[in-house]
DRENTI-703249 format. One record per residue: x, z, y of N, C-alpha, C in turn. Coordinates in steps of 0.02 Angstrom, whole numbers, padded with zeros to 5 digits, always signed. Each point is the difference from the previous one (the first is absolute). Layout:
<recs>
XZYXZYXZY;...
</recs>
This chain:
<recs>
+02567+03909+03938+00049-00001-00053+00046+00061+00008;+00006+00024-00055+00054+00076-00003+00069-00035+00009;+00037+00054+00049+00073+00004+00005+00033+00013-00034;+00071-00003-00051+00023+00032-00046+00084-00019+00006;+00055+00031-00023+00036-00008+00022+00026+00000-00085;+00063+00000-00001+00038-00017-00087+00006+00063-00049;-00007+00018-00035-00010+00040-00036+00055+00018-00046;+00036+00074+00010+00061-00005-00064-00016+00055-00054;-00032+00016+00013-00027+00068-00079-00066-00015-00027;-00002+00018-00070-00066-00001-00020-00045+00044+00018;-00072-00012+00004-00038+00044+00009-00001+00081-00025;+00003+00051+00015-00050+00058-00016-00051+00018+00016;-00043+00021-00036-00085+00026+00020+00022+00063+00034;-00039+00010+00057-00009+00062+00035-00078+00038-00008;+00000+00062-00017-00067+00023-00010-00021+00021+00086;-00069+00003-00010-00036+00050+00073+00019+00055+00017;+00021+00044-00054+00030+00047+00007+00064+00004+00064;+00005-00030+00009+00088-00013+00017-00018-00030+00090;-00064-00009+00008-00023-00029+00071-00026+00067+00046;+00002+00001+00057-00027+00054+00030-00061-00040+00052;-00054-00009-00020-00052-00030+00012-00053+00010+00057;-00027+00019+00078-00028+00014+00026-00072-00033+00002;-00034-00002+00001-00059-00056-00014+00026-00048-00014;-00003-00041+00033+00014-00081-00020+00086+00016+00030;+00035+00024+00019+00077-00007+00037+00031+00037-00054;+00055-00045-00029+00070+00035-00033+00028+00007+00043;+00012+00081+00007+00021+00039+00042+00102+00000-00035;-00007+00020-00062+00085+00000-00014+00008-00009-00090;+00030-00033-00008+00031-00020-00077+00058+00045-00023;-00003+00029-00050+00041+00060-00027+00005-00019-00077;+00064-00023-00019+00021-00043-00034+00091-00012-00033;+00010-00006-00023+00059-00017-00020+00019-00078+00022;-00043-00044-00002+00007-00058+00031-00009-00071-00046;+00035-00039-00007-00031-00049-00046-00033-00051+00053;-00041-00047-00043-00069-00028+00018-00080+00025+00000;-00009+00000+00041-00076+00028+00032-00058-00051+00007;-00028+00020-00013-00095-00039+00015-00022+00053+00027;-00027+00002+00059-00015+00024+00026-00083-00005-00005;-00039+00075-00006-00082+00004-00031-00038-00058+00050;-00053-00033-00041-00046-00049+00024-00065+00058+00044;+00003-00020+00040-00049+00035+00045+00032+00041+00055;+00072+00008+00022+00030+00021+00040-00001-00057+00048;-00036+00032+00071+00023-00052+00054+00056-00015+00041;+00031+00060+00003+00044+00002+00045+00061+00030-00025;+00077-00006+00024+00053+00026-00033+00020+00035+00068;-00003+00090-00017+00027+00014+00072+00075+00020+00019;-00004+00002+00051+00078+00023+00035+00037+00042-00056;+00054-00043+00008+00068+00050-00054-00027+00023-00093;-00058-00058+00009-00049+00021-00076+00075+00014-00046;+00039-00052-00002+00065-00011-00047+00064-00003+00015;-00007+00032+00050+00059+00031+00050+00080+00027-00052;+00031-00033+00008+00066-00008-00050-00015+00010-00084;-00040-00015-00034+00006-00006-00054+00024-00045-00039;+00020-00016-00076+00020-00049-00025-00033-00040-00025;-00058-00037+00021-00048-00053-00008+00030-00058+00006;+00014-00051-00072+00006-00051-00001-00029-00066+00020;-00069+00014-00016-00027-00048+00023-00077+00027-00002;-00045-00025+00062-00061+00021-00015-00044-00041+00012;-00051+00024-00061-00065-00058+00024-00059+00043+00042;-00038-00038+00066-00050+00007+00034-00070+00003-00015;-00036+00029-00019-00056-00058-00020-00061-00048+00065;-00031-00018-00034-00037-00047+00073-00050+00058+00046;-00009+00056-00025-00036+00060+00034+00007+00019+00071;+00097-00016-00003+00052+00031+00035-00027-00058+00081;+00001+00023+00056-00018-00029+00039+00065+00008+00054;+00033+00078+00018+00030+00003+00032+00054+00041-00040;+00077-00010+00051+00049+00033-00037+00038+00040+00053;-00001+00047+00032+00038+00031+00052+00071+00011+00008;+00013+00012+00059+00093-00014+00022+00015+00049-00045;+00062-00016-00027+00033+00040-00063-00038+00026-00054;-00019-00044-00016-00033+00020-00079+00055-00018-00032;+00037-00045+00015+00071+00002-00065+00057-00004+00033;+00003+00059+00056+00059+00015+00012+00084+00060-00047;+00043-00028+00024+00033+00030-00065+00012-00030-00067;-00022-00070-00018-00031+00002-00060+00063-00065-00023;+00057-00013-00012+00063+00002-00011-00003-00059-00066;-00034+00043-00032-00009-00046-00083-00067-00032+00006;-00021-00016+00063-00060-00029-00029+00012-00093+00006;-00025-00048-00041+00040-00066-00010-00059-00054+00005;-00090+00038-00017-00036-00034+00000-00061+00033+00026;-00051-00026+00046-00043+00028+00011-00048-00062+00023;-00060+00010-00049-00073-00039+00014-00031+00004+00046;-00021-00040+00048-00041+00032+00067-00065-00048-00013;-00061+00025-00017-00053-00057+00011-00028-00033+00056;-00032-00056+00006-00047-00036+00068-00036+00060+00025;-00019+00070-00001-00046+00010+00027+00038+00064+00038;+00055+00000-00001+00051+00054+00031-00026-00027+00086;-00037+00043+00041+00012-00060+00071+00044+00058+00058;+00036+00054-00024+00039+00047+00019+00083+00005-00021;+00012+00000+00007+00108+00021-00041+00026+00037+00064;
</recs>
């Protein structure tokens, strides 16, 4: 069962554009901020991927297996974040 915490803004769509993608590892999110979905087929979220940005809330998808120390360090405004069952790393 996904983790999720309370939610205070509405969604915005984030394009691919805006992800910095290494094979399967989002390496860093470059963004104005908002709400994020993060691309289906990314396994892993790496170190400092979203390192002080203004990300409200983000969704995981079930791809995502591991999430490394400070992937959302800095991250101030963030209020909601999805973690799925198959995360077996944080």
């Amino acid at each position: 069962k996904a983790s999720s915490a309370t939610a205070a803004e509405p969604s915005k769509p984030v394009s691919n554009a805006e992800f910095n993608i290494d094979g399967s590892i989002l390496a860093s999110y470059k963004s104005s901020g908002g709400s994020v979905t993060i691309p289906d087929g990314v396994t892993e979220i790496g170190t400092d991927a979203f390192e002080c940005s203004s990300v409200s809330d983000v969704k995981i998808p079930e791809s995502v297996t591991k999430i490394d120390d400070g992937a959302f360090s800095g991250c101030s405004m963030l209020t909601e974040i999805t973690i799925p069952k198959n995360v077996v790393r944080l």
